[in-house]
N, C-alpha and C positions, 0 to 999 in steps of 0.2 A: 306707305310712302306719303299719302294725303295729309296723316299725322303728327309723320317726322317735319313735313314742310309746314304746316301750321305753328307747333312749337315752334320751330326755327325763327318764322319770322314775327311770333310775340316777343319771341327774348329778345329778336334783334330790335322791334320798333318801342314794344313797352316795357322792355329791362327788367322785364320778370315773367312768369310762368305763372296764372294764378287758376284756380279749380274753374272760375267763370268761363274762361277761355277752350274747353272741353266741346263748347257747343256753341260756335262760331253764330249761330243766328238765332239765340238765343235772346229775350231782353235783358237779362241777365249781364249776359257779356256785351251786347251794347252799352248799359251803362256802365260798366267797369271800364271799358275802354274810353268811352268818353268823360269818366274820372280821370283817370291818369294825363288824359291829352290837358282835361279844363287845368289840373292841379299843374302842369309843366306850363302851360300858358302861361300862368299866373307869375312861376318863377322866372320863366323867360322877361317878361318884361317888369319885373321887382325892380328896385332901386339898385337892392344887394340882396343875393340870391346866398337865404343862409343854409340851404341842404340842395345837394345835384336833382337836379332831373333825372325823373326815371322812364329810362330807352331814351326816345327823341324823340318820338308823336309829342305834336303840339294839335291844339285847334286852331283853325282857321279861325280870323277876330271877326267874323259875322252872325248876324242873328239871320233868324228868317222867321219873318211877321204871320200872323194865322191866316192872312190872305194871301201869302208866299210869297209878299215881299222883301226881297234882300238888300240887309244895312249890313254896313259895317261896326263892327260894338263898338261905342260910346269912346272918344278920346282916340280910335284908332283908324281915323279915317287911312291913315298912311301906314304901312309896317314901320316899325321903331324903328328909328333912326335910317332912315329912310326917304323919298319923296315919292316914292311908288305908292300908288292907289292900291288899298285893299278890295278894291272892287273892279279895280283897270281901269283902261280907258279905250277910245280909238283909236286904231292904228291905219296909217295912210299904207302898211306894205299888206297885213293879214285879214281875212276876212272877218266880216261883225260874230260867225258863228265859233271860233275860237278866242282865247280866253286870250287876253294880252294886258 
């Protein structure tokens, strides 16, 4: 069953089934997942997107610095077209320890 629901949900999130994905904690299939996300990023915010994204993972547009500082990448302080902060902000109703 572990199996079947693994498959499942690569095909559903990265729109294909690839051999890397057999070993879930693998580095292997780390990087191939975060290929697929960087390379849909990429198309996601293209001018003109001239071939589909594969699945729907994208990355999140942050870097995180080697002292575990977190930015936002370069040009995307805000999701595209948008005014929402890629890093949030504060909120007068939810608490500082949730993400808003």
């Amino acid at each position: 069953k572990q199996w079947y629901q693994r498959r499942v949900r690569g095909l559903e999130h990265l729109g294909e089934w690839c051999e890397e994905y057999e070993n879930p904690g693998s580095i292997e299939c780390m990087r191939k997942v975060n290929e697929v996300a960087r390379a849909n990023w990429e198309k996601y915010v293209a001018d003109e997107m001239d071939e589909p994204m594969v699945g729907h993972l994208v990355s999140y547009p942050i870097t995180v610095e080697q002292d575990g500082t977190v930015r936002p990448l370069e040009g995307f302080e805000n999701f595209p077209d948008t005014e929402a902060a890629v890093l949030g902000g504060k909120s007068a109703m939810l608490v500082e320890k949730l993400t808003t």
